[in-house]
MIPA-890269 format. One record per residue (C-alpha): residue in three letters; x, y, z negated. Coordinates in steps of 0.1 Angstrom, whole numbers, plus 5000, padded with zeros to 4 digits. Layout:
<rs>
+------+------+------+------+
: type :   px :   py :   pz :
+------+------+------+------+
:  ALA :    X :    Y :    Z :
...
+------+------+------+------+
</rs>
This chain:
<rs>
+------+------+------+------+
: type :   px :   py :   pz :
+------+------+------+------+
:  UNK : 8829 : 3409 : 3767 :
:  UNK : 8869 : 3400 : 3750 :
:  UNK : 8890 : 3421 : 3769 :
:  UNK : 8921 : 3408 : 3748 :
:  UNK : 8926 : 3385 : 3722 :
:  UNK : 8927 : 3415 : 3700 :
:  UNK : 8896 : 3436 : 3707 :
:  UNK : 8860 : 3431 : 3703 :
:  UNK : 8832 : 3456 : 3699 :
:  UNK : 8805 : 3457 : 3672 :
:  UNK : 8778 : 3479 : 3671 :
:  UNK : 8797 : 3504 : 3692 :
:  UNK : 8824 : 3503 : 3670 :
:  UNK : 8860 : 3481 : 3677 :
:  UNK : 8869 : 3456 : 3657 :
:  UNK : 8902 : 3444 : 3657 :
:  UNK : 8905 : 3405 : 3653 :
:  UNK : 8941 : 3397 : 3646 :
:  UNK : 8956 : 3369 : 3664 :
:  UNK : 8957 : 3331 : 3650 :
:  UNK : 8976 : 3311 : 3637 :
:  UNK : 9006 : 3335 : 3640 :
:  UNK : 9011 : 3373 : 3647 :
:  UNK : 9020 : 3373 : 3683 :
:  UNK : 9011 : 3340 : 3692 :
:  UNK : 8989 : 3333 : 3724 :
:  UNK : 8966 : 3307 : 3720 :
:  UNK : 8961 : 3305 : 3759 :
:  UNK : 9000 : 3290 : 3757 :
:  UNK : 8994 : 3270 : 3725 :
:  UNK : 8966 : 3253 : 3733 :
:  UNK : 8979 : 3238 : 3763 :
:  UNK : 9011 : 3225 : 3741 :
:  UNK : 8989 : 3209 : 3715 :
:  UNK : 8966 : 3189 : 3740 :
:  UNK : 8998 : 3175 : 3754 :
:  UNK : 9016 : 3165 : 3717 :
:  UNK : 8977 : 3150 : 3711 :
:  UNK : 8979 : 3127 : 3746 :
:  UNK : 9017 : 3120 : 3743 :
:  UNK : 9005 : 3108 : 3707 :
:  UNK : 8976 : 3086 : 3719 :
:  UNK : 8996 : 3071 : 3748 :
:  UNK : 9024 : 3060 : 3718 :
:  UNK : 9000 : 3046 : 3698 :
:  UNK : 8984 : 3029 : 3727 :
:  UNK : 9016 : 3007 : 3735 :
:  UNK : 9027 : 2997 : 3697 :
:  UNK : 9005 : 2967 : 3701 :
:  UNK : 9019 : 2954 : 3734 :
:  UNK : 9055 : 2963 : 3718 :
:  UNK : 9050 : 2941 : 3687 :
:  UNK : 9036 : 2914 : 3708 :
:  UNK : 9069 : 2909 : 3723 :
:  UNK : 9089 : 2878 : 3705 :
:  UNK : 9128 : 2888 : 3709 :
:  UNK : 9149 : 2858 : 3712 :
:  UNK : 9183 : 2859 : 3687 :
:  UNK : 9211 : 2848 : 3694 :
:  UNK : 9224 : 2814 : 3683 :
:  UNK : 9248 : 2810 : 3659 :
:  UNK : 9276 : 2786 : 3666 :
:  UNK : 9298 : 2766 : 3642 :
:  UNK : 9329 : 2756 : 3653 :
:  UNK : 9335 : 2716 : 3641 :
:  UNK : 9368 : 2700 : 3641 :
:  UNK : 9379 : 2662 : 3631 :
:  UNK : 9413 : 2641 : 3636 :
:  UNK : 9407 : 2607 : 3651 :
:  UNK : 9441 : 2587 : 3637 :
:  UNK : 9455 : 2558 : 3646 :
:  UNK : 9487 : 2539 : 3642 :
:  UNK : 9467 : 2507 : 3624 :
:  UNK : 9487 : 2470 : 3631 :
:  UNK : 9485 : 2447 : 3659 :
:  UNK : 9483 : 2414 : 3642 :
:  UNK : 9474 : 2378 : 3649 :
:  UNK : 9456 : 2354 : 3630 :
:  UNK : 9447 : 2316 : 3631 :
:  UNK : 9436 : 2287 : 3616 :
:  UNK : 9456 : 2270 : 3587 :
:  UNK : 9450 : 2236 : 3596 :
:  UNK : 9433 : 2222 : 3627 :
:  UNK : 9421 : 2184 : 3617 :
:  UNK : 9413 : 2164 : 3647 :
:  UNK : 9392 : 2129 : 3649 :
:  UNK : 9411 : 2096 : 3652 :
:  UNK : 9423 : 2082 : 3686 :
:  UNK : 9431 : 2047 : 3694 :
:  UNK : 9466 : 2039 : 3705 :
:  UNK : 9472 : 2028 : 3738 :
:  UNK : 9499 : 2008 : 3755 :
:  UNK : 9500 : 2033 : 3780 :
:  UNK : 9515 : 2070 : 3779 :
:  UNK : 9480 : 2088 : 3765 :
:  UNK : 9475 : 2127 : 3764 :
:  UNK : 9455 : 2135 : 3727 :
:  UNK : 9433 : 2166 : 3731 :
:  UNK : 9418 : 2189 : 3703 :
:  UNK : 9410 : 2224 : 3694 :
:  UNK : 9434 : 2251 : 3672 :
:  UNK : 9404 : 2263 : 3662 :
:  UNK : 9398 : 2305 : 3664 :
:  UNK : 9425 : 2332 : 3674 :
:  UNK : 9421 : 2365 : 3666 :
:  UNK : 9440 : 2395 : 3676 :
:  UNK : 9432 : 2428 : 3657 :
:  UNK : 9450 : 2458 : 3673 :
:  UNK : 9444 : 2490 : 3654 :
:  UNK : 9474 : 2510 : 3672 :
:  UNK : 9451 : 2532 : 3691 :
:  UNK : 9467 : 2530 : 3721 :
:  UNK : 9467 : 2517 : 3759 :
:  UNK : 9500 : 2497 : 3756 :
:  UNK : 9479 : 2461 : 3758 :
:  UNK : 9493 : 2433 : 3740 :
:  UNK : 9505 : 2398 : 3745 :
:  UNK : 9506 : 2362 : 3727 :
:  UNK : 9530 : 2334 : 3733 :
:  UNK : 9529 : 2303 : 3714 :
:  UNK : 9558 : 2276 : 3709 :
:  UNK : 9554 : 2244 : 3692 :
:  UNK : 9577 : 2216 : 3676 :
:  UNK : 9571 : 2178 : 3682 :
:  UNK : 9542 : 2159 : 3672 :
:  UNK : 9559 : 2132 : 3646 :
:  UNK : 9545 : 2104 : 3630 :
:  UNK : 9546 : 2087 : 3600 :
:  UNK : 9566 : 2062 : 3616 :
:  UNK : 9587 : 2086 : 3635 :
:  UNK : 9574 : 2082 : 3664 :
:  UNK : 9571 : 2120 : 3685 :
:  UNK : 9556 : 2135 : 3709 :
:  UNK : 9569 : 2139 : 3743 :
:  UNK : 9549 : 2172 : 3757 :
:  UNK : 9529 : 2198 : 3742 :
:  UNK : 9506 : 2221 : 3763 :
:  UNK : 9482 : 2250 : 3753 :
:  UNK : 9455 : 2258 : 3773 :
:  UNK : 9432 : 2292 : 3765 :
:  UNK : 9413 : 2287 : 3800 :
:  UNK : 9385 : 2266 : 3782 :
:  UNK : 9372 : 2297 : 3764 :
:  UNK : 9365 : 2331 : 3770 :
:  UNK : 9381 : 2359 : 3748 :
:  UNK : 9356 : 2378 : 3735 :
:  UNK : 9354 : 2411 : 3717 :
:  UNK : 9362 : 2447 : 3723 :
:  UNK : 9389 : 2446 : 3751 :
:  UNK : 9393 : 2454 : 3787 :
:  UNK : 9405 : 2428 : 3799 :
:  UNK : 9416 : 2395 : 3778 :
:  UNK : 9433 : 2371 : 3808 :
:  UNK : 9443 : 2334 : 3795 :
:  UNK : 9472 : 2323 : 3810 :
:  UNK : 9468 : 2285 : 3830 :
:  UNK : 9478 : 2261 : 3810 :
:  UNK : 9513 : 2260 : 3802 :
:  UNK : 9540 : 2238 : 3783 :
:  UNK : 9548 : 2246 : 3751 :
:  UNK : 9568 : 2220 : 3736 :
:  UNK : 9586 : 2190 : 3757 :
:  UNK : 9616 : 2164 : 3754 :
:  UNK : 9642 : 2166 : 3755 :
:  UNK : 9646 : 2207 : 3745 :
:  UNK : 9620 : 2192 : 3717 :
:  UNK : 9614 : 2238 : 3716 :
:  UNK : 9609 : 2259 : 3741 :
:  UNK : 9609 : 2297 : 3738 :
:  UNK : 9579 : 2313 : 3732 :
:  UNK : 9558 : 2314 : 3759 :
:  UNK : 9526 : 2334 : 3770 :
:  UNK : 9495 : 2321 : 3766 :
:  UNK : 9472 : 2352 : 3764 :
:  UNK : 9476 : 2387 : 3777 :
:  UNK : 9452 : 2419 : 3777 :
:  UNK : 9450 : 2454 : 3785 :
:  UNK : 9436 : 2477 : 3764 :
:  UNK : 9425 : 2511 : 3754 :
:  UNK : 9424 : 2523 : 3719 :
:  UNK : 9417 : 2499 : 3693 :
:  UNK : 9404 : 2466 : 3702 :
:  UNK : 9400 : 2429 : 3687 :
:  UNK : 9399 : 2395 : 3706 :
:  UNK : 9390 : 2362 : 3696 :
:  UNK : 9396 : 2328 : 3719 :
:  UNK : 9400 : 2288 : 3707 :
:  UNK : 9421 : 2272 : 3728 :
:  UNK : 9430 : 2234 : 3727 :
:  UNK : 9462 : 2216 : 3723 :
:  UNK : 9472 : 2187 : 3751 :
:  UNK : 9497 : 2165 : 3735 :
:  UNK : 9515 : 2138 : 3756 :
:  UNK : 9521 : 2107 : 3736 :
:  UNK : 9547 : 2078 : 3753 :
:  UNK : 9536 : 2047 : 3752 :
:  UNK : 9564 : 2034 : 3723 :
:  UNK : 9543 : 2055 : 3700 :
:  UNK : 9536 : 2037 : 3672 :
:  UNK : 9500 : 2042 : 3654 :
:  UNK : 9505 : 2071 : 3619 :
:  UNK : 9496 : 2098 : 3613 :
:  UNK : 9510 : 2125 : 3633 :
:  UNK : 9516 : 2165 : 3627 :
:  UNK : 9530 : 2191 : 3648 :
:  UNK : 9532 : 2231 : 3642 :
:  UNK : 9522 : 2255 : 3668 :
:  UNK : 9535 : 2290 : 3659 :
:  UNK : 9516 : 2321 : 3677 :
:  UNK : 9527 : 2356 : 3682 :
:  UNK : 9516 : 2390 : 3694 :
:  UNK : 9538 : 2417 : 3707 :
+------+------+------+------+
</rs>
């Protein structure tokens, strides 16, 4: 029977058996120590595949983006050079002569909310035998601005021209408010008021329109 780690008998002799792995070492204390390194060991091993199962989200990257949105463009007006109308028979009678100025268009590139507005002014309608006009009206109401604006309002129509001031001041035919840059087109028509001493001739009138 081992009395110790150390003695053992043999033929009725002792034997000495010298302790293992290292002098002085109980394997009663080591044993124990290496079973537990051995599970701790197994137990790592078993979770590395549920660890590298895992997908870790990054984090995003961001990139800050800048730009400069300029303005300050012109607010202009354009319109037709010449606006030809069809022949009219004279009357003996005061007669009102309607036609078309053909397209305005008002480009306003400012980039800003101030809004805008058109007035119009006109001389007399004279003839070839110097007969003139005696009223001149513009009228937007018969079309519809369209384009990028808010709001594009023609103003009822209103008197432009008419004897005996011949000139009036400008006056305003079309007004809108806007935001930021904006364009509006409108054809409006021309009334003019012939008397009845006008005499048959050509006739020719200029309508000047601004935008402020």
């Amino acid at each position: 029977m081992i009395q110790g780690a150390e003695d053992f008998r043999i033929s009725g002799e002792n034997v000495k058996i010298p302790p293992h792995p290292a002098e002085g070492t109980d394997m009663r204390i080591r044993t124990p120590l290496l079973v537990t390194a051995a599970a701790a060991t197994m137990l790592a091993g078993a979770a590395l595949p549920a660890m590298a199962g895992t997908a870790v989200t990054p984090e995003p990257a961001t990139t800050t983006t800048t730009f400069n949105l300029t303005g300050g463009g012109p607010l202009d007006v354009t319109v037709a050079d010449t606006a030809n109308w069809s022949d009219t028979t004279a009357k003996i009678a005061p007669q009102v002569i309607t036609g078309s100025l053909g397209n305005v268009t008002v480009s306003d590139l400012r980039g800003t909310p101030a809004g805008w507005t058109v007035t119009a002014t006109s001389d007399e309608f004279t003839g070839t035998s110097l007969s003139k006009s005696s009223d001149v009206q513009y009228d937007a109401r018969g079309t519809t601005p369209s384009g990028t604006v808010s709001t594009g309002t023609p103003v009822p129509k209103t008197t432009i021209m008419t004897t005996p001031t011949a000139s009036l001041d400008p006056v305003t035919v079309v007004r809108a408010t806007a935001n930021g840059d904006n364009s509006v087109t409108w054809s409006p028509n021309l009334d003019v008021t012939m008397p009845t001493s006008a005499l048959p001739g050509l006739y020719t009138g200029h309508v000047a329109t601004s935008v402020a």
